[in-house]
ZADO-1210 file (C-alpha; in nm, 4 decimals, padded with zeros to 6 digits):
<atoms>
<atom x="01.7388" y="00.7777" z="-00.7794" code="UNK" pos="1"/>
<atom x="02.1029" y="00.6480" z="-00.7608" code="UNK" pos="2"/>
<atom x="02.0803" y="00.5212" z="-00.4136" code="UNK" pos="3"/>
<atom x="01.7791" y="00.2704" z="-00.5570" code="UNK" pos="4"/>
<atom x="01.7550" y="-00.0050" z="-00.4593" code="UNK" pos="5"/>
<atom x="01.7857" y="00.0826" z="-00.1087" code="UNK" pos="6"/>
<atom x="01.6410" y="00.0462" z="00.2533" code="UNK" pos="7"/>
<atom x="01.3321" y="00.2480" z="00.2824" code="UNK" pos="8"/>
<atom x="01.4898" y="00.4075" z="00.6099" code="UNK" pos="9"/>
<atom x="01.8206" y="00.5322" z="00.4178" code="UNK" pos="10"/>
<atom x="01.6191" y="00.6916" z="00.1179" code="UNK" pos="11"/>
<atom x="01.4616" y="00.8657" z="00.3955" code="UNK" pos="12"/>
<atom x="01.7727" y="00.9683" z="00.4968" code="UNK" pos="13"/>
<atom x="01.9168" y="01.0664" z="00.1983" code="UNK" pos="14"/>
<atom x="01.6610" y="01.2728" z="00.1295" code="UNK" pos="15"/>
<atom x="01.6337" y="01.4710" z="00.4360" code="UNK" pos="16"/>
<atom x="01.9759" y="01.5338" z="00.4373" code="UNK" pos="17"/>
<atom x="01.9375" y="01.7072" z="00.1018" code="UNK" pos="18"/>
<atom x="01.6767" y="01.9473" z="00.2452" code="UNK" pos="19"/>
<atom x="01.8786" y="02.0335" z="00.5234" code="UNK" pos="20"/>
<atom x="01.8100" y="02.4261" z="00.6397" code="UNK" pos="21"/>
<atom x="01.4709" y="02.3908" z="00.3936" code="UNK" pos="22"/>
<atom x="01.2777" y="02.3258" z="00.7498" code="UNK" pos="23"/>
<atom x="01.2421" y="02.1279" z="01.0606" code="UNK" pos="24"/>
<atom x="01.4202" y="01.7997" z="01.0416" code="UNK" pos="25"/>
<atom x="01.0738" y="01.5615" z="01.1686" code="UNK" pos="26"/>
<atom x="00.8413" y="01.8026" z="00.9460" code="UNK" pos="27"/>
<atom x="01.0682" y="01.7059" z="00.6373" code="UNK" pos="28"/>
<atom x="01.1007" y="01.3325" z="00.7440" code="UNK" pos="29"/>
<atom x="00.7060" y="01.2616" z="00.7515" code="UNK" pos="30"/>
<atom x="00.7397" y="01.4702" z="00.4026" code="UNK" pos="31"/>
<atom x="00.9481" y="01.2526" z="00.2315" code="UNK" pos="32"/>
<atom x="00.7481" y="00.9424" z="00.4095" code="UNK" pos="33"/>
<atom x="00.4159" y="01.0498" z="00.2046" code="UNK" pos="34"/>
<atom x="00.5775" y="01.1636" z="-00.1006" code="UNK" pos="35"/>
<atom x="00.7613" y="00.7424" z="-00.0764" code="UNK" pos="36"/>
<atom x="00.4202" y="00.6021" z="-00.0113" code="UNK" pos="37"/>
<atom x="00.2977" y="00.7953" z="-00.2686" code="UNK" pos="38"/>
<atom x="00.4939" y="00.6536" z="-00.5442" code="UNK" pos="39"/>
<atom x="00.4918" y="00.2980" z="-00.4157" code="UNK" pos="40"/>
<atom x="00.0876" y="00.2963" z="-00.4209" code="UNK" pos="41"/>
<atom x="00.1356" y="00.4387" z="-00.7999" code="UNK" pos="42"/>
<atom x="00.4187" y="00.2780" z="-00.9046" code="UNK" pos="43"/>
<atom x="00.7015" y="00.4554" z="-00.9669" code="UNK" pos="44"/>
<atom x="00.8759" y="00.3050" z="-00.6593" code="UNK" pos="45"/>
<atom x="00.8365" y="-00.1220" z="-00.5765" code="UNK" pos="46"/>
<atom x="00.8126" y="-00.2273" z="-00.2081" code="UNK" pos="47"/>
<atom x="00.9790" y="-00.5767" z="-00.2425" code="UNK" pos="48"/>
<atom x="01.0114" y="-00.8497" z="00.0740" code="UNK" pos="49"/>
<atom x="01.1767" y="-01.1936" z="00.0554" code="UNK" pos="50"/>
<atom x="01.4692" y="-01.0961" z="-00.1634" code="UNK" pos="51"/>
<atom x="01.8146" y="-01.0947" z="-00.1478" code="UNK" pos="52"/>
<atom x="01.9738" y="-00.7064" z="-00.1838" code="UNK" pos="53"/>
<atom x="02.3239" y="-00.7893" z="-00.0447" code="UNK" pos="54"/>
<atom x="02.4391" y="-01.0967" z="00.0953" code="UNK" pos="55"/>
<atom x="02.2750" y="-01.1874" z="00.3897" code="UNK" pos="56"/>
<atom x="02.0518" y="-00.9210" z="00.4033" code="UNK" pos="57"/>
<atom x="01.6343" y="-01.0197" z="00.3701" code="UNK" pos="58"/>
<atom x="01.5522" y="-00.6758" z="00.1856" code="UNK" pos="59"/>
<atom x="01.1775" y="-00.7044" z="00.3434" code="UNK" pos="60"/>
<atom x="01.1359" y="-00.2971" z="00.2718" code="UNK" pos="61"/>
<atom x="01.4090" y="-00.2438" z="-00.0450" code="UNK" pos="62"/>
<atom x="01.3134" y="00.0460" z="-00.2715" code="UNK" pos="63"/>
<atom x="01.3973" y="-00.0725" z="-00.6094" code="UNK" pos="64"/>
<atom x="01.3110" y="00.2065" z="-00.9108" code="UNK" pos="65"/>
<atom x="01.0153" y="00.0837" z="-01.1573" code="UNK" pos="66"/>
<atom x="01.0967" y="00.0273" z="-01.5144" code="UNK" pos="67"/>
<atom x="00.8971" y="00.2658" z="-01.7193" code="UNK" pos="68"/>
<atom x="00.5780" y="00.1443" z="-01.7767" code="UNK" pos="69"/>
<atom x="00.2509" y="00.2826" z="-01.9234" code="UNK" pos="70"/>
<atom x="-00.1180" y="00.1719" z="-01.8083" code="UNK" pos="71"/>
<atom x="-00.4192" y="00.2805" z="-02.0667" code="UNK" pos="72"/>
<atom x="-00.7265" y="00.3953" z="-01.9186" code="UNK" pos="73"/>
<atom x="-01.0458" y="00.5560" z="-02.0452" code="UNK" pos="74"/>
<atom x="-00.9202" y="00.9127" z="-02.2249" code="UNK" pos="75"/>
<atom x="-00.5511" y="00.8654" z="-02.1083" code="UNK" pos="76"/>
<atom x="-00.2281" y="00.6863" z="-02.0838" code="UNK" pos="77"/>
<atom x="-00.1100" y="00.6849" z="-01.7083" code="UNK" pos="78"/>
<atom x="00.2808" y="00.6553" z="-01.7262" code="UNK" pos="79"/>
<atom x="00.4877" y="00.4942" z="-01.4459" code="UNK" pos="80"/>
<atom x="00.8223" y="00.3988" z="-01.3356" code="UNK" pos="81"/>
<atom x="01.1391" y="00.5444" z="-01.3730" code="UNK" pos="82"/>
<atom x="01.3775" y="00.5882" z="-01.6397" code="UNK" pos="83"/>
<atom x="01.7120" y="00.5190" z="-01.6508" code="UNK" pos="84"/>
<atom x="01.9454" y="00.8475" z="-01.5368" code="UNK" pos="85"/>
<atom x="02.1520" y="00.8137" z="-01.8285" code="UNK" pos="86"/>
<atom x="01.8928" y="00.8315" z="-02.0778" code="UNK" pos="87"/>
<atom x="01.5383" y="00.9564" z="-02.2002" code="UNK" pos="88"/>
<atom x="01.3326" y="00.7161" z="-02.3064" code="UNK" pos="89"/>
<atom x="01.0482" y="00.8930" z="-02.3217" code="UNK" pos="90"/>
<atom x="00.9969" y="00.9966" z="-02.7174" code="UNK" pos="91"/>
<atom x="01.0494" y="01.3609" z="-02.7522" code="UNK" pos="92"/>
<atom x="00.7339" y="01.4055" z="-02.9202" code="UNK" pos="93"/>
<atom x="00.5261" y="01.2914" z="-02.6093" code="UNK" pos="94"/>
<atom x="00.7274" y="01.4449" z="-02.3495" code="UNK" pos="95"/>
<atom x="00.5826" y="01.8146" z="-02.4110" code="UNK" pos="96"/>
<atom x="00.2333" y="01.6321" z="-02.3654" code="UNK" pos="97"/>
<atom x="00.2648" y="01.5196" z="-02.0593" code="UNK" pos="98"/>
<atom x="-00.0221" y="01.6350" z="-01.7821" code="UNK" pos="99"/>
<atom x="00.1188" y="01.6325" z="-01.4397" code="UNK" pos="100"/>
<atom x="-00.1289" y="01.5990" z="-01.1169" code="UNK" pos="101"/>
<atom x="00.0237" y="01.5227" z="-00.7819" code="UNK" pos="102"/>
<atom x="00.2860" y="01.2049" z="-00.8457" code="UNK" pos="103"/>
<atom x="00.0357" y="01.0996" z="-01.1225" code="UNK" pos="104"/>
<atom x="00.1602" y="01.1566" z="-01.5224" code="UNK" pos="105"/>
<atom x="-00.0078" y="01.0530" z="-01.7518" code="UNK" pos="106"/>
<atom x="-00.1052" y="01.1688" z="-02.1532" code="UNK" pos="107"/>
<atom x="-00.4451" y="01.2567" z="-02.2629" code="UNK" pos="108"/>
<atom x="-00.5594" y="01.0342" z="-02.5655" code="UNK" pos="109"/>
<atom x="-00.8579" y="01.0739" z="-02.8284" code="UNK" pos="110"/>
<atom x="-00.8551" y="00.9153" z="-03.1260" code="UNK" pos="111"/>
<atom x="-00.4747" y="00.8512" z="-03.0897" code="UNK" pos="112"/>
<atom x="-00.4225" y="00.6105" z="-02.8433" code="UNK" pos="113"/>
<atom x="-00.3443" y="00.3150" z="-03.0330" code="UNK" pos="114"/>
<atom x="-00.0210" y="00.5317" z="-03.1855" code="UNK" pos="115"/>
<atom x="00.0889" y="00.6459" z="-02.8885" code="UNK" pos="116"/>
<atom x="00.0961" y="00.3215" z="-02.7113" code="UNK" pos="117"/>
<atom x="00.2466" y="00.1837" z="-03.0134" code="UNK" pos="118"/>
<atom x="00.5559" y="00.5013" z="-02.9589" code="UNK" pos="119"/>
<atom x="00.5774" y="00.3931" z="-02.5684" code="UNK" pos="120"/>
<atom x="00.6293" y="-00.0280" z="-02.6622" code="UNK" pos="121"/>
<atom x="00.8828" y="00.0646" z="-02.9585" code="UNK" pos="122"/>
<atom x="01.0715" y="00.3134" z="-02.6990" code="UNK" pos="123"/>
<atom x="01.1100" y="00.0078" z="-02.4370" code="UNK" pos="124"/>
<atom x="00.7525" y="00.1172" z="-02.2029" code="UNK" pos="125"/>
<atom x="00.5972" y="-00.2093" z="-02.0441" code="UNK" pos="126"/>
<atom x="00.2646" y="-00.2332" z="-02.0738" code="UNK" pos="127"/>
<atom x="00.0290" y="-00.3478" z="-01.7998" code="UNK" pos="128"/>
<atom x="-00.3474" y="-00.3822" z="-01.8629" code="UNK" pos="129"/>
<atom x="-00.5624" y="-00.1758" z="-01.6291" code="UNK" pos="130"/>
<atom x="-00.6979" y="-00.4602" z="-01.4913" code="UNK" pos="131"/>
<atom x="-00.3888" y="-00.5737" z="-01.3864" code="UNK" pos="132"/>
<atom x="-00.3007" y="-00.2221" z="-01.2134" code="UNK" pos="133"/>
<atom x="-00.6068" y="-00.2122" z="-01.0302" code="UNK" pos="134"/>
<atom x="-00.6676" y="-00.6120" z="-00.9799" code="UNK" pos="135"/>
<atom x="-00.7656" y="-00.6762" z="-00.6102" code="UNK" pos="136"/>
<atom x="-00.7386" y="-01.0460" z="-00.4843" code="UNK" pos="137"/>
<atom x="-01.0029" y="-01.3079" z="-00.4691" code="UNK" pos="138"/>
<atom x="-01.3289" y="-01.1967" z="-00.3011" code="UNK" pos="139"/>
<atom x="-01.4127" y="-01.3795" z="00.0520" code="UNK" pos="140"/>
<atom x="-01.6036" y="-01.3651" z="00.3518" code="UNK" pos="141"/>
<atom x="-01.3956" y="-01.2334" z="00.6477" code="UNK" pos="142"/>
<atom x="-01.4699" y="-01.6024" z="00.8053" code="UNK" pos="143"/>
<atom x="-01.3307" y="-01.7987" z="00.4550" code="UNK" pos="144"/>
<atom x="-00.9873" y="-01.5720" z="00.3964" code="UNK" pos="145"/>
<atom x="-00.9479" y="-01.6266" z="00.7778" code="UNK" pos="146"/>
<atom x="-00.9426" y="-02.0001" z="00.7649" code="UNK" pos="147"/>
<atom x="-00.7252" y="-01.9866" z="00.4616" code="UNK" pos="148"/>
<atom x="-00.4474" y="-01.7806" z="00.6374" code="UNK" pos="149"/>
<atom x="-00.4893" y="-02.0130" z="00.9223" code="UNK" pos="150"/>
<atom x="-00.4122" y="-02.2852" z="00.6916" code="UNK" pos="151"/>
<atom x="-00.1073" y="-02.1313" z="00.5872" code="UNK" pos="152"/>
<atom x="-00.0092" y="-02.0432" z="00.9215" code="UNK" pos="153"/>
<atom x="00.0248" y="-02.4530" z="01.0277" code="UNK" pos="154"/>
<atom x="00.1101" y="-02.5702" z="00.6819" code="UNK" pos="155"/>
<atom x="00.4176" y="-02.3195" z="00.8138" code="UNK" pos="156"/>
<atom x="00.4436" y="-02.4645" z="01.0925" code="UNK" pos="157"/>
<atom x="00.7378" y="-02.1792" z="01.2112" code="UNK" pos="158"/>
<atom x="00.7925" y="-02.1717" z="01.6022" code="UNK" pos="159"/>
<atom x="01.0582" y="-02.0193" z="01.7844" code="UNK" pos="160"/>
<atom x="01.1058" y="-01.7687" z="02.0092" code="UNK" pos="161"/>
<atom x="01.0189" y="-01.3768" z="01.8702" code="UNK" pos="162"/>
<atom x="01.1997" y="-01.1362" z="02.0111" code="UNK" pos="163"/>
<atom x="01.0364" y="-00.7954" z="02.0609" code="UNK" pos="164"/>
<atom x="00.6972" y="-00.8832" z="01.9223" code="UNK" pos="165"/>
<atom x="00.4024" y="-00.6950" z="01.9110" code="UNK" pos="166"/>
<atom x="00.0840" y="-00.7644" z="01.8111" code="UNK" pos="167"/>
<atom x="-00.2230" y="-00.5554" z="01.7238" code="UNK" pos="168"/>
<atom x="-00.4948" y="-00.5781" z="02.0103" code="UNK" pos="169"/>
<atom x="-00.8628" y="-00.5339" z="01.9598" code="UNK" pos="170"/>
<atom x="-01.0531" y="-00.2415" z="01.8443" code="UNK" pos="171"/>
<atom x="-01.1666" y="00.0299" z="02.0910" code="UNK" pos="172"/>
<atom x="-01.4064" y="00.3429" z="01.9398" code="UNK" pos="173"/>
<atom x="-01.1626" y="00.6270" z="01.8751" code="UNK" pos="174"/>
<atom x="-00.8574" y="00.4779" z="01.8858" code="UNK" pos="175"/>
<atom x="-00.6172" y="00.5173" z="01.6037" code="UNK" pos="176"/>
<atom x="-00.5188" y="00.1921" z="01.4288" code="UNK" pos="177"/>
<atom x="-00.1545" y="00.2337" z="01.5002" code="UNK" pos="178"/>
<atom x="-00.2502" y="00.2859" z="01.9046" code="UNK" pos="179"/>
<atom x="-00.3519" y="-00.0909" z="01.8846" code="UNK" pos="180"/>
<atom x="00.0382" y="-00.2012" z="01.8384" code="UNK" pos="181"/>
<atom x="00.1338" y="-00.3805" z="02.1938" code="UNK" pos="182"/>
<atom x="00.2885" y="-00.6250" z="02.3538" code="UNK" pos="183"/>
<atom x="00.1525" y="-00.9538" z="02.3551" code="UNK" pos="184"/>
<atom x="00.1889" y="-01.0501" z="02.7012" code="UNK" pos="185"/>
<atom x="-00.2007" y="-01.2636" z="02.8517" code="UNK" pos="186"/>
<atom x="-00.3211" y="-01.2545" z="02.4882" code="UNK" pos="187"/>
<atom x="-00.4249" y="-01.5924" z="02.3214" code="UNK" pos="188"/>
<atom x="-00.5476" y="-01.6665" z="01.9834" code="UNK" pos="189"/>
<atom x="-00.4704" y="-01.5066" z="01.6401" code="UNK" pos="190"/>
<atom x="-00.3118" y="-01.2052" z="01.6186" code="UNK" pos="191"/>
<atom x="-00.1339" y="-01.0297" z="01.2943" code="UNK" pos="192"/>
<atom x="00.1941" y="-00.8015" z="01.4594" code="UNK" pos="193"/>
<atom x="00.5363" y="-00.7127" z="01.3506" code="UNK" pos="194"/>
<atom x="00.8896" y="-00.8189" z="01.5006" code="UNK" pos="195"/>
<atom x="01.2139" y="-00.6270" z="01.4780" code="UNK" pos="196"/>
<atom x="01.4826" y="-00.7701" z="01.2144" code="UNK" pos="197"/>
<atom x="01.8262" y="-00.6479" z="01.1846" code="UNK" pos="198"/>
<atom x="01.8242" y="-00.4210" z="00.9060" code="UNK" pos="199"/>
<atom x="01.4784" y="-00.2117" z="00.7932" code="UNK" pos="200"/>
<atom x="01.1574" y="-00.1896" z="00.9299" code="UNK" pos="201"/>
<atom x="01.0201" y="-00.4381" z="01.1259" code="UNK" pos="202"/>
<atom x="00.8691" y="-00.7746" z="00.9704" code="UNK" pos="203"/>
<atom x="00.4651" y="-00.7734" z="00.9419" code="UNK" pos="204"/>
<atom x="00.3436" y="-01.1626" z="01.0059" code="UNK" pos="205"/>
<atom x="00.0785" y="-01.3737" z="01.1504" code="UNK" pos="206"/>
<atom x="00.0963" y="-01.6190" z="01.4944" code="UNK" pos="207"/>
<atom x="-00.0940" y="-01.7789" z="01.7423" code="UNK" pos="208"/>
<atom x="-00.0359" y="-01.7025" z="02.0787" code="UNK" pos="209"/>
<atom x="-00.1217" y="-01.9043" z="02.3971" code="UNK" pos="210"/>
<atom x="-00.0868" y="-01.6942" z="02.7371" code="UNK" pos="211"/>
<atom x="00.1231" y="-01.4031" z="02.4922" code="UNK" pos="212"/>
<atom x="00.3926" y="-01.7017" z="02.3894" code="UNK" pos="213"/>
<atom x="00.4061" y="-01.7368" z="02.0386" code="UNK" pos="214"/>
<atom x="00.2690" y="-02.1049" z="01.9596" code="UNK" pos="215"/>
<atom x="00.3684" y="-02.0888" z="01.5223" code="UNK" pos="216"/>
<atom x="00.3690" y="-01.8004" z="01.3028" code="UNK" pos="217"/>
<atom x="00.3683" y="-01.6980" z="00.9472" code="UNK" pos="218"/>
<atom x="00.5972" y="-01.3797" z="00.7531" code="UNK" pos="219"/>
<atom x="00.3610" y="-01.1698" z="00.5670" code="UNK" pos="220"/>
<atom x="00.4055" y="-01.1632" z="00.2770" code="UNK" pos="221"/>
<atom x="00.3868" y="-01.5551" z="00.2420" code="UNK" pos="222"/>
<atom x="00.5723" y="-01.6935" z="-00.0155" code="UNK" pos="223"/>
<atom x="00.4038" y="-01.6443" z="-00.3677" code="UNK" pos="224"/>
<atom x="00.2229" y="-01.3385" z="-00.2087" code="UNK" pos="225"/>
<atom x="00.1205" y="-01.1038" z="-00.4489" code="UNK" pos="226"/>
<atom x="00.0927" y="-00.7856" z="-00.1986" code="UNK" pos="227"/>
<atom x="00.3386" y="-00.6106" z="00.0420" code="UNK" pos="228"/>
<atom x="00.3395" y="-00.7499" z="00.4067" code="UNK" pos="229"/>
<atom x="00.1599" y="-00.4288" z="00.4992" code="UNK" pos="230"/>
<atom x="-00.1348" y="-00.4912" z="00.2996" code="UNK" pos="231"/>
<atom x="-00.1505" y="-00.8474" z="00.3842" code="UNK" pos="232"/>
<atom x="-00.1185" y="-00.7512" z="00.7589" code="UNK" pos="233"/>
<atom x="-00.4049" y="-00.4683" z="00.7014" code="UNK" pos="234"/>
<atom x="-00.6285" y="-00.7071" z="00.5565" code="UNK" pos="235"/>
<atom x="-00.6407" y="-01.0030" z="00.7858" code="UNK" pos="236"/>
<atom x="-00.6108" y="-00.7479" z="01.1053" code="UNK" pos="237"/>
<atom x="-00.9524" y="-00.6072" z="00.9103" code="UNK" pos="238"/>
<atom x="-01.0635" y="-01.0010" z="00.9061" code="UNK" pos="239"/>
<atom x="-01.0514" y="-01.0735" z="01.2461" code="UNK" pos="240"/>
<atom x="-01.1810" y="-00.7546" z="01.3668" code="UNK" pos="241"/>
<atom x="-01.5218" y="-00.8555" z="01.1358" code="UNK" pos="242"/>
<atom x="-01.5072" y="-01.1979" z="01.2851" code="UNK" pos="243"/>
<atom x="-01.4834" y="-01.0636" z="01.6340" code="UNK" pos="244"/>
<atom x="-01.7855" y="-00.8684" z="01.5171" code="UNK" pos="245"/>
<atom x="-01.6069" y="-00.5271" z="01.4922" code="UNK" pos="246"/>
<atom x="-01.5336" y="-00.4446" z="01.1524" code="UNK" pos="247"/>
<atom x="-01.3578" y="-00.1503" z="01.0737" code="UNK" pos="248"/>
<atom x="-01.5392" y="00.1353" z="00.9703" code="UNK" pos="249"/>
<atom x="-01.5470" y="00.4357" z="00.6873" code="UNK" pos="250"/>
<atom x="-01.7510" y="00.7287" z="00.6600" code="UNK" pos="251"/>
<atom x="-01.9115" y="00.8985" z="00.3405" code="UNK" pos="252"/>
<atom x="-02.0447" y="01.2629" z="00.3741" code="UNK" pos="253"/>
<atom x="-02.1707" y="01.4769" z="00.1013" code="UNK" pos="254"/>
<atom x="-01.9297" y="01.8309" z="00.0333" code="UNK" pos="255"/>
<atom x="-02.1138" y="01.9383" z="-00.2562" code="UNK" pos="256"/>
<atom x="-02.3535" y="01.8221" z="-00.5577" code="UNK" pos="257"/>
<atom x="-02.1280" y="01.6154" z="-00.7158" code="UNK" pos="258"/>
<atom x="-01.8611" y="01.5198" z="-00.5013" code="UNK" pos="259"/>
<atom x="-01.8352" y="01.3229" z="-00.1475" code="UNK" pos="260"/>
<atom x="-01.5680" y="01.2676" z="00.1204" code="UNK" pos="261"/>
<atom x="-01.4389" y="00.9301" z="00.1931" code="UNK" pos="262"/>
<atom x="-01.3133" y="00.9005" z="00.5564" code="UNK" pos="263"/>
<atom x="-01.1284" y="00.6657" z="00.6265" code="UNK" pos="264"/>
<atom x="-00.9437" y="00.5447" z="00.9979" code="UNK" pos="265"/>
<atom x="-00.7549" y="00.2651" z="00.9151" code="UNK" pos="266"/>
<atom x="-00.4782" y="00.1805" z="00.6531" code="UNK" pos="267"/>
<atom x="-00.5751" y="00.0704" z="00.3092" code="UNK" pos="268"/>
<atom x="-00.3942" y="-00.1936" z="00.1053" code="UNK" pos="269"/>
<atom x="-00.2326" y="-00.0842" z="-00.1911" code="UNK" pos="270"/>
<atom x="-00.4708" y="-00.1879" z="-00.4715" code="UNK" pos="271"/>
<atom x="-00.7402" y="00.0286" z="-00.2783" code="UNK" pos="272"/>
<atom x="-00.5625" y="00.3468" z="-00.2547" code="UNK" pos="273"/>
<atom x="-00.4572" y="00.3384" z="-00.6247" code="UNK" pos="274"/>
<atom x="-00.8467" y="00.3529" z="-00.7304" code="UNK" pos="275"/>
<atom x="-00.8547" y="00.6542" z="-00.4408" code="UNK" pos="276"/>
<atom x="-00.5586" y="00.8215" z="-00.6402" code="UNK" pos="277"/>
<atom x="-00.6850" y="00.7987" z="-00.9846" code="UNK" pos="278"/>
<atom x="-01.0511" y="00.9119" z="-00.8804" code="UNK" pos="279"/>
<atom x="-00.9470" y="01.0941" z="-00.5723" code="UNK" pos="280"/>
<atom x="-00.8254" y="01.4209" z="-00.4501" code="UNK" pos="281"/>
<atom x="-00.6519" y="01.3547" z="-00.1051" code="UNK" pos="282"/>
<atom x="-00.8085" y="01.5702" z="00.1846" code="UNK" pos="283"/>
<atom x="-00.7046" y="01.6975" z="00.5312" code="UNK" pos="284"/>
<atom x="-00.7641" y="01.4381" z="00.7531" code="UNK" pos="285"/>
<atom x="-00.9282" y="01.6152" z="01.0042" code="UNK" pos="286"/>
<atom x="-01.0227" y="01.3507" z="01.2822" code="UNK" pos="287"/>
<atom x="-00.9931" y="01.0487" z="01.0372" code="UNK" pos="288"/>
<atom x="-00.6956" y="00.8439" z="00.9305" code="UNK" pos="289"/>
<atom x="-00.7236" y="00.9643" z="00.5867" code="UNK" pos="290"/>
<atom x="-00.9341" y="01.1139" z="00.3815" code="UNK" pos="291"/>
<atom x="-01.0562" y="01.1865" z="-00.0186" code="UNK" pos="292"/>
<atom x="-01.3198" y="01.4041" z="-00.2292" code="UNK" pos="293"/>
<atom x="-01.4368" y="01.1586" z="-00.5023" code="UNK" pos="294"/>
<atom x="-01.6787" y="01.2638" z="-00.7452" code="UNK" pos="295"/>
<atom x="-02.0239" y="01.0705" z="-00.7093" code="UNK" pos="296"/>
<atom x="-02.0724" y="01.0626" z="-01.0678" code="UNK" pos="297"/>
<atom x="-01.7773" y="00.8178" z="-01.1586" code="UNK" pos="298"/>
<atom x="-01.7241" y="00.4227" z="-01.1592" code="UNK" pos="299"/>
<atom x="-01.5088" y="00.4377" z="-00.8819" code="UNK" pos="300"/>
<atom x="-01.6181" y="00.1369" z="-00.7062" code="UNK" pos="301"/>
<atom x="-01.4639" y="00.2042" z="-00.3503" code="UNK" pos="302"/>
<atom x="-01.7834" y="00.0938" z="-00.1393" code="UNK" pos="303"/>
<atom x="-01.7435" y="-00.2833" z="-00.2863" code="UNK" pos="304"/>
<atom x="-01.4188" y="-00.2701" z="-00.2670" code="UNK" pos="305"/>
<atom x="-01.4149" y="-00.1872" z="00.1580" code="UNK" pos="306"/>
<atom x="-01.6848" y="-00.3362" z="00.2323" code="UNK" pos="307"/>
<atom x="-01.6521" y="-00.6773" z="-00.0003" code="UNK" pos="308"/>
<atom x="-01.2938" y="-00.7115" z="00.0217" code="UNK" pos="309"/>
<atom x="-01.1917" y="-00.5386" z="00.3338" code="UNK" pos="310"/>
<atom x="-01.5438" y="-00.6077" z="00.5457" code="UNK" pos="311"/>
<atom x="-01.5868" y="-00.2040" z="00.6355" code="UNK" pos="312"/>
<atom x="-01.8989" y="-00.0840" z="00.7487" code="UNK" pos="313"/>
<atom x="-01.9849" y="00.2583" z="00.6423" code="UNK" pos="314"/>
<atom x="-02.1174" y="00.4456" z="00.9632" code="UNK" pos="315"/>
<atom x="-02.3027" y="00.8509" z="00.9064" code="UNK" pos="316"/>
</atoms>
């Protein structure tokens, strides 16, 4: 990862160019955009916004390389991050043991656990508690997290003219989530969209529009935000559909005795899709967004999480 930290758009590009000949160049390109997202939602990879990467430049979709890190969980040690090119860190002892599934790693643990976590700090591993992995923010009504981003919108108070705006419009049945992107010409009201910038993908925010003008806005993430502008966007888009009194929706449909599938056909912050990658096994899609096999037996926790935090209604 020598190119780290970079623009999400020229990792892309640096890694199709290395599989050039290996297959079709768009095929490759929404390859390498999964296996990214991957590792961002686990943590190998952080999505940062509102830094400075060169000067000048607002790196609102930098790729910057995780320091190793190790999170302990019931049975095993989930391992993230990446280590340095020039060195192992990663004590010989424990490298043979590593179990590999998808873009997870992580070490099985017994009665050792305490040891091995003790190898991991003394070899320069952060740890992170579980519940910090996993923590989702505070739980609201749709109607309470909406007045406090509206609050943060005027304290903002940003106006000005946004070039190239586009706004998400309201849910219609069937349509895909990213079909709802338009411009905001006759709208009025509150709206989360995304504008252009100069460099990377465009900039997720906030605003108030009045006859499709943009009256103030807000930058998502706001400053002190704990989440990536995505997932701050997803989640208030989610808000005001509830409000408007057409909440996003999820199915659940048994495949066998033990495990179901969790349809899903709209975007998931990440604190949500790292419980769906730890209990999970991703799916074809089929007509959804998304989709995962989770087994019915465990503590995963994903109905309260999409429908308390989120506001999802499960439909059959």
């Amino acid at each position: 990862m020598t190119t780290c930290p970079s623009p999400r758009e020229a990792l892309i590009g640096c890694a199709v160019d290395a599989f050039t000949g290996f297959g079709a160049p768009e095929a490759i390109k929404l390859r390498v955009r999964d296996v990214l997202d991957s590792l961002v939602v686990i943590g190998d990879l952080l999505e940062l916004g509102g830094s400075m990467s060169l000067p000048g430049v607002i790196a609102e979709d930098w790729l910057y390389c995780a320091p190793p890190a190790f999170v302990v969980r019931e049975g095993s040690i989930l391992l993230l991050g990446i280590e340095p090119e020039d060195q192992a860190s990663l004590p010989a002892a424990l490298r043979t043991r590593v179990v590999r599934q998808r873009e997870l790693r992580y070490l099985r643990i017994d009665e050792d656990g305490d040891a091995i976590s003790a190898q991991l700090r003394a070899a320069g591993y952060l740890e992170i508690s579980n519940v910090a992995w996993t923590r989702p923010p505070h739980k609201h009504t749709a109607e309470t997290f909406l007045e406090d981003v509206i609050r943060r919108l005027r304290e903002a108070d940003n106006r000005g003219t946004l070039e190239g705006l586009q706004v998400y419009g309201p849910a219609t049945p069937g349509e895909h989530f990213a079909s709802r992107l338009g411009p905001p010409e006759g709208r009025s009201g509150f709206h989360v969209g995304r504008r252009p910038q100069a460099f990377g993908a465009p900039i997720w925010l906030f605003v108030e529009l009045e006859q499709g003008l943009p009256v103030r806005f807000l930058d998502l993430p706001w400053r002190g935000g704990k989440f990536r502008g995505c997932d701050h966007g997803w989640r208030i888009q989610s808000a005001l559909d509830a409000h408007a009194g057409q909440p996003q929706t999820y199915r659940v449909t048994p495949i066998d005795d033990d495990r179901d599938r969790y349809e899903f056909f709209s975007p998931l912050p990440l604190w949500i899709e790292r419980k769906l990658r730890i209990h999970g096994e991703k799916l074809p899609a089929g007509g959804a967004l998304f989709a995962y096999a989770i087994d019915r037996h465990c503590d995963h926790g994903t109905d309260d999480l999409v429908q308390s935090y989120m506001w999802f209604q499960k439909i059959d």
